[in-house]
C-alpha positions as CSV (number, residue, x, y, z in Angstrom):
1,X,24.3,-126.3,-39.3
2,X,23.3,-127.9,-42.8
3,X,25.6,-129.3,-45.4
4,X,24.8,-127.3,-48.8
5,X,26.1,-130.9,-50.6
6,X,23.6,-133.0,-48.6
7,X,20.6,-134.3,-50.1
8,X,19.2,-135.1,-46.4
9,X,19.7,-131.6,-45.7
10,X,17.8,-130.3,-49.1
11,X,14.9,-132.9,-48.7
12,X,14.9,-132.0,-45.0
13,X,14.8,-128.5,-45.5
14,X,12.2,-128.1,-48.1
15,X,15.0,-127.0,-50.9
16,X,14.2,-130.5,-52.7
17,X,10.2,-131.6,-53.1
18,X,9.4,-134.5,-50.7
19,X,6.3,-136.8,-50.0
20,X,6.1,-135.2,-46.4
21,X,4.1,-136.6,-43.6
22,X,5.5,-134.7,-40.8
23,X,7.1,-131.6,-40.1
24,X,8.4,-129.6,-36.7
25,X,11.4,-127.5,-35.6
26,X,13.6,-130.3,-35.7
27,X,13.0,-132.9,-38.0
28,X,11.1,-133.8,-41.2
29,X,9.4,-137.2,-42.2
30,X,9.6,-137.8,-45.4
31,X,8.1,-141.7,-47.4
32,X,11.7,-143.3,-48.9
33,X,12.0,-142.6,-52.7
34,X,13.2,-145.9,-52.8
35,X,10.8,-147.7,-50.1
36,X,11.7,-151.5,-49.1
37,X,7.6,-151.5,-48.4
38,X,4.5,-149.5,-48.5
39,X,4.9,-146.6,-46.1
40,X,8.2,-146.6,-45.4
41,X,9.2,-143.2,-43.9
42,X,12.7,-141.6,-42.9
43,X,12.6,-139.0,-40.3
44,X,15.5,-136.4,-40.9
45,X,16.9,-133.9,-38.9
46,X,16.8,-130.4,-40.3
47,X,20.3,-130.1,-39.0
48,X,23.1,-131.9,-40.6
49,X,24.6,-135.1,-38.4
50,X,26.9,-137.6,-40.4
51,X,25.5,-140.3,-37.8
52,X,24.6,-140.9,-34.5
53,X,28.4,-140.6,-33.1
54,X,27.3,-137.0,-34.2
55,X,24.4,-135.9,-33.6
56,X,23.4,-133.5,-30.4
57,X,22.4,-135.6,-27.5
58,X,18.9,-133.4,-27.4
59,X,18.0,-134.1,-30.7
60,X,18.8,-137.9,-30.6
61,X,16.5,-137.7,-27.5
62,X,13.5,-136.5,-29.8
63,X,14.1,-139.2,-32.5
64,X,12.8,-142.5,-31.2
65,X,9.6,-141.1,-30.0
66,X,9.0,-139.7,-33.1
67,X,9.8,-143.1,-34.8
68,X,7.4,-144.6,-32.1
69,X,4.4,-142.0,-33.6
70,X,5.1,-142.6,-37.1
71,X,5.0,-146.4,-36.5
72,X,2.1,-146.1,-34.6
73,X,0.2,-144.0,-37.3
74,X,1.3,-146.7,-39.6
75,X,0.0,-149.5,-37.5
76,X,-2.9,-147.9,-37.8
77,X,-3.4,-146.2,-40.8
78,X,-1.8,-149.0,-43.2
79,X,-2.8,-152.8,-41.1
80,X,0.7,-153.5,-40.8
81,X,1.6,-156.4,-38.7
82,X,4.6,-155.0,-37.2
83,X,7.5,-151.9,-37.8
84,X,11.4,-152.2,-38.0
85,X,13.0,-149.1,-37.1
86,X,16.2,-148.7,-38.4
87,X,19.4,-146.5,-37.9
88,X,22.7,-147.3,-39.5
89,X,26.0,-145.6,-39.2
90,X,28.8,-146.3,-41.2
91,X,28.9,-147.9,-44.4
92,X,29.5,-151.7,-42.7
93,X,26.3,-151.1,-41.1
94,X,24.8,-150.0,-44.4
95,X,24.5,-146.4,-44.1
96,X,24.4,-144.7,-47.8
97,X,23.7,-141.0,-47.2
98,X,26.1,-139.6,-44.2
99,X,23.5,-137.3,-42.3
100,X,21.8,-138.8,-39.2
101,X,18.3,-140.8,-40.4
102,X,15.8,-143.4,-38.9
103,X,14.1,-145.4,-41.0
104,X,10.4,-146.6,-40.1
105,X,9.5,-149.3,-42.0
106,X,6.0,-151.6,-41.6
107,X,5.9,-155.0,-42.7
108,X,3.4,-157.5,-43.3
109,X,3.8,-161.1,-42.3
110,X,5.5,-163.0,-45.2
111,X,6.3,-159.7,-46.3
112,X,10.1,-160.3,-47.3
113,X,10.8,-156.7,-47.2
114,X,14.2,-157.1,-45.1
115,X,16.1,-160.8,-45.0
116,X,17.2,-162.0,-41.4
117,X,20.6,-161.6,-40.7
118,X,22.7,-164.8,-40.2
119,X,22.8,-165.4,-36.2
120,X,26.4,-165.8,-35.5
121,X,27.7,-167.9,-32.1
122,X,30.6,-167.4,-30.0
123,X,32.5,-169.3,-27.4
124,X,31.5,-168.5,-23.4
125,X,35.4,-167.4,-23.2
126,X,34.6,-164.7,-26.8
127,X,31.8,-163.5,-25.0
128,X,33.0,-163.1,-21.7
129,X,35.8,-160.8,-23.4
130,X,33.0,-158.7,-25.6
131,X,31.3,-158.2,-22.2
132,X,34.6,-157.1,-20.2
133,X,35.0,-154.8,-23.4
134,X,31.9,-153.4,-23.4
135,X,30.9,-153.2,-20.0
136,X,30.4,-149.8,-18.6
C-alpha cells in the first residue's frame, strides 16, 4: 500500500522526478537531494513502511543485498575508500521521513561526511543486565 502524503512514496513511485540509478518491482534507488557525500543513494521501497518494525519480512530480506550492489557499484564506479549503510527508525535514531529507507553512503578517508558517535561504557553488572534483556 502507498501513503498518498509521503514523499518516499511519490519519489519512489515515479509521481515526483528523481536522479534514479536503479529500479525493480520492489524498490527504487534514488542519489539523496540532500547528500552528506558524492553518490550518496537511498534505496526506497515502492510500498509504504513507516520503519523497519514495519516493513514485510520479504521485502526487508531484498534490502541489504541491494545496499551491498549499490555500494559495490560505488566502490567501483566513484574510488571510494569505504560505504556506511545506514537505516534509522524513529526520530532518536534520526529518522526524518517515516517510510522504510537505507541510506548508501561512500566516503573517502578524511572525508568528514558523518562524525563518530561518542563511545559510551558501562559497568560488567549494566551489561550483564542489557544482555539478560536482550538475549533471545
Amino acid at each position: 500500500m502507498k501513503d498518498n502524503n509521503c514523499i518516499f512514496c511519490k519519489l519512489a513511485n515515479g509521481d515526483i522526478p528523481t536522479n534514479s540509478i536503479y529500479e525493480d518491482n520492489d524498490f527504487k534507488v534514488i542519489l539523496d537531494a540532500s547528500p552528506a557525500s558524492k553518490g550518496h543513494a537511498l534505496i526506497l521501497p515502492k510500498e509504504h513502511y513507516a520503519n523497519l518494525f514495519e516493513i514485510d519480512d520479504e521485502v526487508a530480506a531484498k534490502a541489504l543485498p541491494l545496499a551491498k550492489k549499490i555500494a559495490n557499484k560505488a566502490m567501483k564506479e566513484l574510488g571510494c575508500d569505504g560505504v556506511n549503510i545506514i537505516q534509522n527508525n524513529g526520530e532518536a535514531a534520526g529518522q526524518t521521513v517515516h517510510h522504510f529507507h537505507v541510506h548508501v553512503i561512500p566516503r573517502w578517508a578524511g572525508d568528514g561526511a558523518i562524525n563518530d558517535w561518542n563511545h559510551q561504557s558501562f559497568t560488567d553488572a549494566e551489561t550483564a543486565e542489557v544482555v539478560k534483556k536482550l538475549s533471545m
